[in-house]
ZADO-1210 file (C-alpha; in nm, 4 decimals, padded with zeros to 6 digits):
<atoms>
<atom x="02.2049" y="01.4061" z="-02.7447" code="UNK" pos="1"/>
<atom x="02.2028" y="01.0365" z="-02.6596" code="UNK" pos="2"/>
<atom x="01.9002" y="01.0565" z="-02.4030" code="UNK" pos="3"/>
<atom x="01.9985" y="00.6634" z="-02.2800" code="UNK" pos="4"/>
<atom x="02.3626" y="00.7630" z="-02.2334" code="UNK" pos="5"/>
<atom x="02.2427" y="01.1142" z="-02.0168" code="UNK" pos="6"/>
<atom x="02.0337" y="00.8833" z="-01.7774" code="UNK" pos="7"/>
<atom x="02.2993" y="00.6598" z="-01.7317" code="UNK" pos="8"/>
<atom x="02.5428" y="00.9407" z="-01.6386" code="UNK" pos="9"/>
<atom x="02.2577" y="01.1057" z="-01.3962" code="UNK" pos="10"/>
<atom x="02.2140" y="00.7444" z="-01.2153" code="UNK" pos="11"/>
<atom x="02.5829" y="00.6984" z="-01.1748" code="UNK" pos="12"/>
<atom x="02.6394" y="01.0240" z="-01.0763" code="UNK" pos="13"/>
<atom x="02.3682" y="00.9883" z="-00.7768" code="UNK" pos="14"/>
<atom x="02.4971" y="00.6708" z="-00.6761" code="UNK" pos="15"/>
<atom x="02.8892" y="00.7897" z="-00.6784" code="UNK" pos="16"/>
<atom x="02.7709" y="01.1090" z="-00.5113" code="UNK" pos="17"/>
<atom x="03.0001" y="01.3458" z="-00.7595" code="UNK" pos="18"/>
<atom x="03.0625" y="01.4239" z="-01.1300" code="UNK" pos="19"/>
<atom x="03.4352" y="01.3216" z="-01.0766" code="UNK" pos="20"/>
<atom x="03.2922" y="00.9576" z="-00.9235" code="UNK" pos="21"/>
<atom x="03.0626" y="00.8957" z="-01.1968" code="UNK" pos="22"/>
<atom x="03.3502" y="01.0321" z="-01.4768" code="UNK" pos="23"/>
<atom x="03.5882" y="00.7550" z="-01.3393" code="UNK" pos="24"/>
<atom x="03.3178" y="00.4960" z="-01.3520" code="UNK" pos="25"/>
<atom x="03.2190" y="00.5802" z="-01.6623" code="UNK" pos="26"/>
<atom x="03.5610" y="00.6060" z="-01.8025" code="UNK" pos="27"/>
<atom x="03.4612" y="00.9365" z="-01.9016" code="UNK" pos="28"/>
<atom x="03.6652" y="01.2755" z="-01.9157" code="UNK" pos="29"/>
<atom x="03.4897" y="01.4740" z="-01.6746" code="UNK" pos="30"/>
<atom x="03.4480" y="01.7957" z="-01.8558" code="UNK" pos="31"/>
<atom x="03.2651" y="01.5417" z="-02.1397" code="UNK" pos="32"/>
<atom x="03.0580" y="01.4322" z="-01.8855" code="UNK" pos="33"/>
<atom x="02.9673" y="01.7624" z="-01.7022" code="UNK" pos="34"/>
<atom x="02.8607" y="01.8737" z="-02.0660" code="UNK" pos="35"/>
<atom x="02.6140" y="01.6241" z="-02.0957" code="UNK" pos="36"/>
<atom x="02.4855" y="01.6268" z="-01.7717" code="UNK" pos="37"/>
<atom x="02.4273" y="02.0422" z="-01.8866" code="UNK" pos="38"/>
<atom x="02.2952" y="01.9661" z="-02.2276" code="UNK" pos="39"/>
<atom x="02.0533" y="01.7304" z="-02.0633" code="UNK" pos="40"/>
<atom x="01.9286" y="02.0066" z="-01.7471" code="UNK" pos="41"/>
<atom x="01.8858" y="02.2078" z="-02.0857" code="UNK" pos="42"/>
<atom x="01.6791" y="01.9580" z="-02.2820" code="UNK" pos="43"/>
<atom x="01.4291" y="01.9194" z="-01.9650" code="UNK" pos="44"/>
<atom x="01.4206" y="02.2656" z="-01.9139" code="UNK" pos="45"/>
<atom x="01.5413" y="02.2171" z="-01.4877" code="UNK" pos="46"/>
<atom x="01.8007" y="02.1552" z="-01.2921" code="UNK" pos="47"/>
<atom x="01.8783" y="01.8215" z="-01.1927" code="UNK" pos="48"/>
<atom x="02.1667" y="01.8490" z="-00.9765" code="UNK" pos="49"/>
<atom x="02.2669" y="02.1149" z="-00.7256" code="UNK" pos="50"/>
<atom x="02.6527" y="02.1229" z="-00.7030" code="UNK" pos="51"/>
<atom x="02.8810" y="02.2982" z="-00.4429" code="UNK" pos="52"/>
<atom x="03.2290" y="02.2399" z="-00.4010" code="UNK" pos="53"/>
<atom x="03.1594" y="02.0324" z="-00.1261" code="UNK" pos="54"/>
<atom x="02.8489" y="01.8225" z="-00.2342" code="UNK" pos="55"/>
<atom x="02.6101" y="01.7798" z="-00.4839" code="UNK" pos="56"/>
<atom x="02.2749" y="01.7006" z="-00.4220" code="UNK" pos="57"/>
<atom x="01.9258" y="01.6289" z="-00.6531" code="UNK" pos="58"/>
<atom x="01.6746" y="01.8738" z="-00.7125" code="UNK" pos="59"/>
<atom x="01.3038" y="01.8067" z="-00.6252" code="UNK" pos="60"/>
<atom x="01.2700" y="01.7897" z="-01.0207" code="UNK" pos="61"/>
<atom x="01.6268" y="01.5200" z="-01.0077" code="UNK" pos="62"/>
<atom x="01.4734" y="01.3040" z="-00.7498" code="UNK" pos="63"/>
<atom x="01.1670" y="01.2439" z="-00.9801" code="UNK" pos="64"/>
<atom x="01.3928" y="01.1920" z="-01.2637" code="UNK" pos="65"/>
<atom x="01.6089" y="00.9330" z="-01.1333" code="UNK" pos="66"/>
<atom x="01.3065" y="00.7661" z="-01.0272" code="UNK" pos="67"/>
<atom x="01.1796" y="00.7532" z="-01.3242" code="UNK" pos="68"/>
<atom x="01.4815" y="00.6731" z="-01.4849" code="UNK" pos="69"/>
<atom x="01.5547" y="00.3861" z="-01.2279" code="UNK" pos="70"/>
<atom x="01.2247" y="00.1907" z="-01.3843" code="UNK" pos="71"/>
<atom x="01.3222" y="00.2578" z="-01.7131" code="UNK" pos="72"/>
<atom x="01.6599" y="00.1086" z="-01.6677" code="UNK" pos="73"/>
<atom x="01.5204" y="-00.1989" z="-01.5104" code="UNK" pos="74"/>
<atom x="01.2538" y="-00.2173" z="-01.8201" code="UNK" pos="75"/>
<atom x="01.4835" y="-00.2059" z="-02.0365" code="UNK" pos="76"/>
<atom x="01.7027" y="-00.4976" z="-01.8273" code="UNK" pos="77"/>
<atom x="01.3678" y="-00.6962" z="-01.8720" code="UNK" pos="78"/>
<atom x="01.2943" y="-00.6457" z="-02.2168" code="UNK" pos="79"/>
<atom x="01.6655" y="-00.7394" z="-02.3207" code="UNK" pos="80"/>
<atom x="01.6589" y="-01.0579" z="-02.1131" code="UNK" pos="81"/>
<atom x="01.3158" y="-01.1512" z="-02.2504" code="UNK" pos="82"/>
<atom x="01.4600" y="-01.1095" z="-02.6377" code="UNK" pos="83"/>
<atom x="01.7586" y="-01.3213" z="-02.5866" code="UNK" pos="84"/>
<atom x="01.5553" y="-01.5246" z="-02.3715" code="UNK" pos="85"/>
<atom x="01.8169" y="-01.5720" z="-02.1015" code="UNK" pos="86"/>
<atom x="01.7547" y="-01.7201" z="-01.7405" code="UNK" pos="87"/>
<atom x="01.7879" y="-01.4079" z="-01.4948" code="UNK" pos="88"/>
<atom x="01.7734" y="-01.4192" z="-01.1055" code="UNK" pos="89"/>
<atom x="01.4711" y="-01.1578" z="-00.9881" code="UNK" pos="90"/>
<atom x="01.6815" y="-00.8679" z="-00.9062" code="UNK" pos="91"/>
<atom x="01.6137" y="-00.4713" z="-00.7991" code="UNK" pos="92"/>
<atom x="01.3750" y="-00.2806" z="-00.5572" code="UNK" pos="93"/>
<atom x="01.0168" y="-00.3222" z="-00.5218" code="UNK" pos="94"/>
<atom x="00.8370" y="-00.0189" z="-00.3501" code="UNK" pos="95"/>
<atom x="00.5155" y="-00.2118" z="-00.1913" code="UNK" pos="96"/>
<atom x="00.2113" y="00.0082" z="-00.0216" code="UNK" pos="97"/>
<atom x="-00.0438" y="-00.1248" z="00.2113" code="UNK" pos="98"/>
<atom x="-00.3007" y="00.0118" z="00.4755" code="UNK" pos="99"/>
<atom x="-00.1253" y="00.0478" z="00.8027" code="UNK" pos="100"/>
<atom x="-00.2494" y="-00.2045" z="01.0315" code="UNK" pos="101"/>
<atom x="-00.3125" y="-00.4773" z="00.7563" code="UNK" pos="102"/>
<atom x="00.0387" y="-00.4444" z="00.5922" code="UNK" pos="103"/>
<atom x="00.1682" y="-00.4656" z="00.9461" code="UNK" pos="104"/>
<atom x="-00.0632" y="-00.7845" z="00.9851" code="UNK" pos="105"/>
<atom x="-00.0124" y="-00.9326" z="00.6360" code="UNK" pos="106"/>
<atom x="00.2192" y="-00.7985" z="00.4160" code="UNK" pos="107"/>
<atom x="00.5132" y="-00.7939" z="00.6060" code="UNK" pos="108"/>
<atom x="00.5604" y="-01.1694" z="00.7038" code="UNK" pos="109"/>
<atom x="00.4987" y="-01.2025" z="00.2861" code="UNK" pos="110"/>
<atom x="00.7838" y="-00.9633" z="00.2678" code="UNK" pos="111"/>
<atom x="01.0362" y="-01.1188" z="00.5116" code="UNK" pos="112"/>
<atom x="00.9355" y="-01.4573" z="00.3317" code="UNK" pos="113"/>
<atom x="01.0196" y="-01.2863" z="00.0147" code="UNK" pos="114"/>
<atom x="01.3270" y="-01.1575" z="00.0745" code="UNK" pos="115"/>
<atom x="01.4556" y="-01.4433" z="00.2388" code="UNK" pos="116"/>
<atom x="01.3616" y="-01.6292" z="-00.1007" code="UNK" pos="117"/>
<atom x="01.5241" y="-01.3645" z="-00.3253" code="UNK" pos="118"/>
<atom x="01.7843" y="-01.2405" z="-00.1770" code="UNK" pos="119"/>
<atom x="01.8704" y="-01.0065" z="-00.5138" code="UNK" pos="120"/>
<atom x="01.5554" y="-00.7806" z="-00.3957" code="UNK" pos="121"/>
<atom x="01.5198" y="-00.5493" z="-00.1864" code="UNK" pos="122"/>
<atom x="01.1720" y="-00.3763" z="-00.0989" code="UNK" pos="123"/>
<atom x="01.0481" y="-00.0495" z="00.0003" code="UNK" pos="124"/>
<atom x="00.7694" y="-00.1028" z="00.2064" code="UNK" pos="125"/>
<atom x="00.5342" y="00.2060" z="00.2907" code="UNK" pos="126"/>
<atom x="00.2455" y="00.1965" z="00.5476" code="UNK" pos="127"/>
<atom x="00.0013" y="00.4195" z="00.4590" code="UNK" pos="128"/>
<atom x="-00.4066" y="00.4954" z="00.5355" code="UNK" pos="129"/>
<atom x="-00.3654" y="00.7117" z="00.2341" code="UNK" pos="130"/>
<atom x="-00.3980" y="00.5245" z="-00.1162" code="UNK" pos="131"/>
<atom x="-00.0839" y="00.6680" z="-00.2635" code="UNK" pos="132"/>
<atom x="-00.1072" y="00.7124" z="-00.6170" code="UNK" pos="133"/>
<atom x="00.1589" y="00.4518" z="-00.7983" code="UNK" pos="134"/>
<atom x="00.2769" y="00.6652" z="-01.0452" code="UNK" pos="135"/>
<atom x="00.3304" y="01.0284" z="-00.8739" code="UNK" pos="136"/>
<atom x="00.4715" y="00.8032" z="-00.5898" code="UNK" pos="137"/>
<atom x="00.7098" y="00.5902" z="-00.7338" code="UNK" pos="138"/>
<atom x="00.5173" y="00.2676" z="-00.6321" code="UNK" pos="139"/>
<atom x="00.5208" y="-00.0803" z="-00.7777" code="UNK" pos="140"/>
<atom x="00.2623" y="-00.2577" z="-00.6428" code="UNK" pos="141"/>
<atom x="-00.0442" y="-00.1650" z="-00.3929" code="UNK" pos="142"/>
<atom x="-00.2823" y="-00.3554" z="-00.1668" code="UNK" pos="143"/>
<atom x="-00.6149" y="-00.1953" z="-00.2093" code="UNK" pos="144"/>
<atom x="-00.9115" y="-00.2766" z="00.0100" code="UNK" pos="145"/>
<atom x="-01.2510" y="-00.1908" z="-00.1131" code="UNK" pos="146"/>
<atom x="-01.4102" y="-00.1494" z="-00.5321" code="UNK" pos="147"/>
<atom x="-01.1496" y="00.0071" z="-00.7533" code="UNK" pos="148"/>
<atom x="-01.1964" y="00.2916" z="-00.9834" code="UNK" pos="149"/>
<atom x="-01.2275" y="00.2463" z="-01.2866" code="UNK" pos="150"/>
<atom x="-00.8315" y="00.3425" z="-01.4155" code="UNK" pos="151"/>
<atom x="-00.5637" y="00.2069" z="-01.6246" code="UNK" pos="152"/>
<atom x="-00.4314" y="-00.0281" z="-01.3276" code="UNK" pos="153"/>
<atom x="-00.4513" y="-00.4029" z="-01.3066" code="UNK" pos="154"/>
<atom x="-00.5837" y="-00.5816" z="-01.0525" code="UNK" pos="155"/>
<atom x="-00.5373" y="-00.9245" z="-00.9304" code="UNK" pos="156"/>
<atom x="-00.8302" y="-01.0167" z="-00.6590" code="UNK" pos="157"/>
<atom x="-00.7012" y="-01.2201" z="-00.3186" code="UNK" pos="158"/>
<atom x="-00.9811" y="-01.1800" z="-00.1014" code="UNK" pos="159"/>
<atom x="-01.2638" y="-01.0202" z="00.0331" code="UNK" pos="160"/>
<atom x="-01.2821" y="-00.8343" z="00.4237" code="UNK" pos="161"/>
<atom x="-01.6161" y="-00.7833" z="00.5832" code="UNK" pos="162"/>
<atom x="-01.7038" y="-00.5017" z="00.8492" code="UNK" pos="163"/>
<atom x="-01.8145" y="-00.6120" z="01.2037" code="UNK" pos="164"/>
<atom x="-01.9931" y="-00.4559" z="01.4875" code="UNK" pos="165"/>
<atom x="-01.8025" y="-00.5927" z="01.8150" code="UNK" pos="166"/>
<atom x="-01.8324" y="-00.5010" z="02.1654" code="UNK" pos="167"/>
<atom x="-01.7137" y="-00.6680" z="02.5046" code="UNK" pos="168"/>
<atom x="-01.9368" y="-00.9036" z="02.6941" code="UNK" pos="169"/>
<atom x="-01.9595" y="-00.6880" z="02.9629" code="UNK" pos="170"/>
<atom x="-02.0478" y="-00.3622" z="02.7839" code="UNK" pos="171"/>
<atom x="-02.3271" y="-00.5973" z="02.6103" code="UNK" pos="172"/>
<atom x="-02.4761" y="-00.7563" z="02.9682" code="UNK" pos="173"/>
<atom x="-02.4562" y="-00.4091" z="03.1344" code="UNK" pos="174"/>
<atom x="-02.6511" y="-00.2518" z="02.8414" code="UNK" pos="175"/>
<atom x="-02.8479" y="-00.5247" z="02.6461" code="UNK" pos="176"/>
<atom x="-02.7366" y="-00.6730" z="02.2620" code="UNK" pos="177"/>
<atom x="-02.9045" y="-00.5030" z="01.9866" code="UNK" pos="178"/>
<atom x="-03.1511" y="-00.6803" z="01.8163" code="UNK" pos="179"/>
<atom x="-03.1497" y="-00.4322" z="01.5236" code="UNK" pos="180"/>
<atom x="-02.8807" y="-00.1540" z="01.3935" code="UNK" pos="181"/>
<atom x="-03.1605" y="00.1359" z="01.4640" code="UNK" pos="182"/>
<atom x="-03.1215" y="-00.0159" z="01.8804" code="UNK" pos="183"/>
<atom x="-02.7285" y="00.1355" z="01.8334" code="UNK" pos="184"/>
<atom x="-02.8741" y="00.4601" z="01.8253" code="UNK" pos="185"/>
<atom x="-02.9075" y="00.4372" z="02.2411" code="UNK" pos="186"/>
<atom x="-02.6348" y="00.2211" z="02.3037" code="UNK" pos="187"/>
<atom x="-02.3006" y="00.3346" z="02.3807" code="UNK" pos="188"/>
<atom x="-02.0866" y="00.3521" z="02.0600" code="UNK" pos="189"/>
<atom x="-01.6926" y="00.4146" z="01.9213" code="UNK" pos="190"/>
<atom x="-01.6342" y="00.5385" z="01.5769" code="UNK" pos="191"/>
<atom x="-01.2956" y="00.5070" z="01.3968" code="UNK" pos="192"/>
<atom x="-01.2976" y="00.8469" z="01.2568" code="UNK" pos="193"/>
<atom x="-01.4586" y="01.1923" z="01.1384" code="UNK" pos="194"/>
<atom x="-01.7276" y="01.3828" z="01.2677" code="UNK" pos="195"/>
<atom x="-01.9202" y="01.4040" z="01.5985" code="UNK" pos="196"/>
<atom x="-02.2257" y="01.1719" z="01.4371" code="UNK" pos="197"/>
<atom x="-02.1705" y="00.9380" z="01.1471" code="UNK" pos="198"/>
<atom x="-02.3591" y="00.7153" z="00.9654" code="UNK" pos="199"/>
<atom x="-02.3130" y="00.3198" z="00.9589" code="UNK" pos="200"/>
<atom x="-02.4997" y="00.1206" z="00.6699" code="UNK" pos="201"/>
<atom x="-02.7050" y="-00.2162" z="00.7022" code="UNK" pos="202"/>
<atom x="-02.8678" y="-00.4167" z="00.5178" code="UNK" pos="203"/>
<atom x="-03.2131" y="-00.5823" z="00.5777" code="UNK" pos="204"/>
<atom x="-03.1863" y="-00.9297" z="00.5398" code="UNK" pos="205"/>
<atom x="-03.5328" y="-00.9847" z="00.4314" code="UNK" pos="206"/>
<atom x="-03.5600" y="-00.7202" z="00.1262" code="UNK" pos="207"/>
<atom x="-03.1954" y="-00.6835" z="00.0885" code="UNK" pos="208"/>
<atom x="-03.1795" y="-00.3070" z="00.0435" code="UNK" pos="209"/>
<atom x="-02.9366" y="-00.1171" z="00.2584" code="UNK" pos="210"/>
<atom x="-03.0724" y="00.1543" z="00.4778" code="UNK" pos="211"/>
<atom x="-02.8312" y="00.3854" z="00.7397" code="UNK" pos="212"/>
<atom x="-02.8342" y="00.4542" z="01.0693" code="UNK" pos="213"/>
<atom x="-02.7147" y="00.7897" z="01.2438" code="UNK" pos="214"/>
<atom x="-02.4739" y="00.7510" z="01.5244" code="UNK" pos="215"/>
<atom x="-02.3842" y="00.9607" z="01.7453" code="UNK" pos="216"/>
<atom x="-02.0533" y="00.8353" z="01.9740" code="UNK" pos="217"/>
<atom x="-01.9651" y="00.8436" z="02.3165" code="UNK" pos="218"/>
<atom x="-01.6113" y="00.8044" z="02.1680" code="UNK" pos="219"/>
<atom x="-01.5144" y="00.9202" z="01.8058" code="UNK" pos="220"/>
<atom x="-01.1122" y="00.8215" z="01.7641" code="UNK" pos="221"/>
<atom x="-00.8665" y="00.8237" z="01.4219" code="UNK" pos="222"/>
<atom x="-00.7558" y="00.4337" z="01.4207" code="UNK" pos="223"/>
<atom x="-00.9164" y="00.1466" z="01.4314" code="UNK" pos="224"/>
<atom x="-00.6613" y="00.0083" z="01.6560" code="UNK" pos="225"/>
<atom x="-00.8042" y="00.2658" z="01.9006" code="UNK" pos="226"/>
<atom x="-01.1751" y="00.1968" z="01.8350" code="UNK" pos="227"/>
<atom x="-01.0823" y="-00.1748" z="01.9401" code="UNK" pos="228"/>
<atom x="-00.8859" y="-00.0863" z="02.2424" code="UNK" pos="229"/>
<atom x="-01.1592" y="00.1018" z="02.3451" code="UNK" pos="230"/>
<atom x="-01.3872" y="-00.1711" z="02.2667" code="UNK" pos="231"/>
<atom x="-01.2575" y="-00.4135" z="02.5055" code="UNK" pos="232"/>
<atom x="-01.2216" y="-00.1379" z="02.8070" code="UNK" pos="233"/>
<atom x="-01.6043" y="-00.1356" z="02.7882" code="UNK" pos="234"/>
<atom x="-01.6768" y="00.2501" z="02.6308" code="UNK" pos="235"/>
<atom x="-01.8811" y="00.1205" z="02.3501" code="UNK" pos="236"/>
<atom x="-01.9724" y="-00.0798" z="02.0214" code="UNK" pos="237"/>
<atom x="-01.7628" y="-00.0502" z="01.7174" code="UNK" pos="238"/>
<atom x="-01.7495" y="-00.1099" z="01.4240" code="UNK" pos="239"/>
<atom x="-01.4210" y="-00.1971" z="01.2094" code="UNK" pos="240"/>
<atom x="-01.3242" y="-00.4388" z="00.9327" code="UNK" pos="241"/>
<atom x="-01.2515" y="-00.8332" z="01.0650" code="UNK" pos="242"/>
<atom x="-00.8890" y="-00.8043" z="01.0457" code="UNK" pos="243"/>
<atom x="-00.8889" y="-00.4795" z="01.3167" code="UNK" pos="244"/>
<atom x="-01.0566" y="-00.7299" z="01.5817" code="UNK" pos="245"/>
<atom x="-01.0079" y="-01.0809" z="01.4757" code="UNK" pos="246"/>
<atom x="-00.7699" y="-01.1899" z="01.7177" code="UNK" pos="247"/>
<atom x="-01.0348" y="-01.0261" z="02.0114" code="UNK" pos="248"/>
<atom x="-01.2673" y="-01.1894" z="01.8510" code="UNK" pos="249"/>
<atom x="-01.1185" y="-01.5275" z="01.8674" code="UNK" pos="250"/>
<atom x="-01.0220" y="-01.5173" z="02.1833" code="UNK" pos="251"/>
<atom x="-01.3725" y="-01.4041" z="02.2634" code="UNK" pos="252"/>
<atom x="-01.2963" y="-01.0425" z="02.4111" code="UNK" pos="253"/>
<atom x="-01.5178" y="-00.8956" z="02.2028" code="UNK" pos="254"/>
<atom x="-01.8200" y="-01.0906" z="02.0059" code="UNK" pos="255"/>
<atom x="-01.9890" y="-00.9879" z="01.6964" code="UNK" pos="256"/>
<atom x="-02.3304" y="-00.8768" z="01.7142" code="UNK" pos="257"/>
<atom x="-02.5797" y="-00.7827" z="01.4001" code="UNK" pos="258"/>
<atom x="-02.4205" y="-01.0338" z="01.1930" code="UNK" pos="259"/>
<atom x="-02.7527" y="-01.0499" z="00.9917" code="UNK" pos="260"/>
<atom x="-02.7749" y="-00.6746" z="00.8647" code="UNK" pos="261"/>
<atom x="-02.4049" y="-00.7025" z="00.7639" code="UNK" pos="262"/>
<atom x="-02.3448" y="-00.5491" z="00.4418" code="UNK" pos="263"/>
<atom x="-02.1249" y="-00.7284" z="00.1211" code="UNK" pos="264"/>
<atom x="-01.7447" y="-00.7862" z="00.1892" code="UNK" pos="265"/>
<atom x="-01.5359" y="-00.5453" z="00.0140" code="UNK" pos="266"/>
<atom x="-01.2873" y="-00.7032" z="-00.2129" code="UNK" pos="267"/>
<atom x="-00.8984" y="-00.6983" z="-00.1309" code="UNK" pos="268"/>
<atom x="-00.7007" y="-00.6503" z="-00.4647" code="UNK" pos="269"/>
<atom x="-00.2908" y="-00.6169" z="-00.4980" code="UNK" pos="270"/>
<atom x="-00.2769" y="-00.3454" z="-00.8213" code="UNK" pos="271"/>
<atom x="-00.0167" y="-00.2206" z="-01.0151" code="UNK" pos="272"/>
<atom x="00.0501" y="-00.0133" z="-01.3247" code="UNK" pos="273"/>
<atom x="-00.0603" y="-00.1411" z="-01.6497" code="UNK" pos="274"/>
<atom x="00.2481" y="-00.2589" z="-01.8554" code="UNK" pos="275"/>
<atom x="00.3433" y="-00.4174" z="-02.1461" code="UNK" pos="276"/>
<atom x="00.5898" y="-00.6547" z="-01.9854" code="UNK" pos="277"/>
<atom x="00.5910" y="-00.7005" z="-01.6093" code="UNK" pos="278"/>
<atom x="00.9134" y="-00.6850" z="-01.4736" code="UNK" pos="279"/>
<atom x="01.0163" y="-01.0212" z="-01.3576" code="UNK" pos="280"/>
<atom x="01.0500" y="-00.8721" z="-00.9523" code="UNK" pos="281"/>
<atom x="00.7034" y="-00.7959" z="-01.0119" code="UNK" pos="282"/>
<atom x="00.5660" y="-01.0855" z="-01.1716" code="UNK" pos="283"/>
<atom x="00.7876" y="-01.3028" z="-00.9010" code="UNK" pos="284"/>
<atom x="00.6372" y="-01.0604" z="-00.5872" code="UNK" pos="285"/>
<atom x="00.2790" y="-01.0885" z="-00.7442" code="UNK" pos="286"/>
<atom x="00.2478" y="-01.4793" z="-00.7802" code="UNK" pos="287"/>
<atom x="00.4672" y="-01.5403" z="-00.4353" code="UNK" pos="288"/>
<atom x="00.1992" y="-01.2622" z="-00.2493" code="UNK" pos="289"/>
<atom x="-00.1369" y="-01.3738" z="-00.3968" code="UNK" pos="290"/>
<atom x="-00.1392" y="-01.6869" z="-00.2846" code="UNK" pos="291"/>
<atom x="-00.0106" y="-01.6123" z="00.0734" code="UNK" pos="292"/>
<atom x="-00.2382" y="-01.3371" z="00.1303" code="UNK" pos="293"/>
<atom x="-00.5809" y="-01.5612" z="-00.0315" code="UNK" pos="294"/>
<atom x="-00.4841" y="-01.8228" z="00.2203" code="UNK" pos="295"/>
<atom x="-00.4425" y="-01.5862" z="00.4746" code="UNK" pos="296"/>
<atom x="-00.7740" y="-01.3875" z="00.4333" code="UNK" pos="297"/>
<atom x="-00.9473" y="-01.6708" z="00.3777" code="UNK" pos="298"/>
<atom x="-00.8520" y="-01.8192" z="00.7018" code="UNK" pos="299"/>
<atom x="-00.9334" y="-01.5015" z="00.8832" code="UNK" pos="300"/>
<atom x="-01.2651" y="-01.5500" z="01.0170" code="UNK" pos="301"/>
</atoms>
């Protein structure tokens, strides 16, 4: 069985939607091809396709196979054009992934840019607060904020994001401005997520060493965008990285506090799978994005 030949018939058989589509693209007769789309199922040990007499559909198994398949096409596509060393205009889809509110913030105008520059791409673009995992998700490229595992994927640094503790002005002359973390502890106070009391680190600016500090929260909530809203309606302090709040704060709704006992930025990395050759969307996406989104974070306080 010609294994390059059996994806090709699988990827033009999803994208004609039919055996009897892909058979006339292919130039193929389509018993031939409904053989080896069988011997194939067989090789793999699943079912690929689902057919009816009036559709055909993927499997859960299929729809990870053409995935798959999809990136091995375009590899391929890369590592011909590299040999014969011929010109080639960045072409394909990029799936992106980004935290919610900062790829809303930041990665989107990148993308818009981006695909008004290359208008061969097209980009999947998912918002997530969960880290999705690039390889059981089908995902090119991530922005990851905070230290990385240690893993197979490489990382290109663009910037660091520090946490801040913010309240109104008014919340802060009703109740007083802590002097130290440990005075949060009878102030009014909104967490951005989990349990009833959670813990906030410091660190003491004199030894250095980081110590925590229990708080227990008028207001607990499940997005930051929440803990800020409910920041500047007076309910409490928060605390949420610089990007949640900047604009408030620059605009002076809501002012930092405790700068001192701030603990180290977190670094902001885009990763993606280690590869032999990048694919030139990739490599195109990468260079156009890091530079955007250094000048961009570095501007941000």
């Amino acid at each position: 069985m010609d294994r390059l030949e059996a994806m090709t018939i699988v990827l033009r058989t999803v994208e004609k939607g039919s055996l009897t589509g892909a058979a006339k693209a292919l130039n193929m007769p389509l018993p031939t091809l409904s053989r080896k789309v069988s011997e194939l199922e067989a090789y793999l040990g699943t079912k690929l396709l689902q057919r009816s007499t009036r559709k055909l559909t993927l499997t859960d198994a299929g729809q990870n196979y053409v995935e798959a398949v999809k990136r091995i096409m375009e590899e391929i596509e890369e590592v011909e054009r590299a040999a014969s060393s011929e010109y080639t205009t960045p072409r394909g889809e990029l799936v992106l992934t980004a935290p919610r509110l900062f790829g809303q913030m930041y990665i989107l105008p990148i993308v818009t840019d981006f695909l008004a520059a290359y208008p061969e791409i097209n980009v999947r673009l998912v918002l997530s607060d969960r880290n999705l995992h690039l390889f059981d998700d089908h995902v090119d490229m991530a922005v990851r904020l905070g230290a990385l595992p240690d893993s197979s994927m490489i990382a290109t640094r663009v910037g660091s994001m520090d946490t801040v503790v913010c309240a109104s002005p008014d919340l802060l002359a009703a109740h007083g401005t802590p002097k130290h973390p440990k005075d949060l502890q009878t102030l009014p106070c909104v967490i951005f997520a989990g349990p009833a009391t959670t813990t906030w680190s410091f660190r003491d600016p004199a030894s250095k060493r980081l110590f925590d500090v229990d708080i227990v929260p008028r207001l607990s909530v499940t997005s930051a965008e929440a803990a800020v809203q409910a920041a500047l309606r007076r309910t409490g302090l928060t605390r949420v990285y610089r990007y949640h709040c900047a604009e408030a704060l620059r605009s002076k709704a809501l002012v930092q506090v405790l700068q001192k006992f701030d603990v180290e930025s977190i670094p902001v990395h885009l990763v993606h799978a280690a590869r032999g050759l990048l694919p030139l969307k990739m490599r195109v996406f990468l260079d156009f994005a890091a530079s955007q989104l250094r000048s961009a974070l570095s501007n941000l306080g």
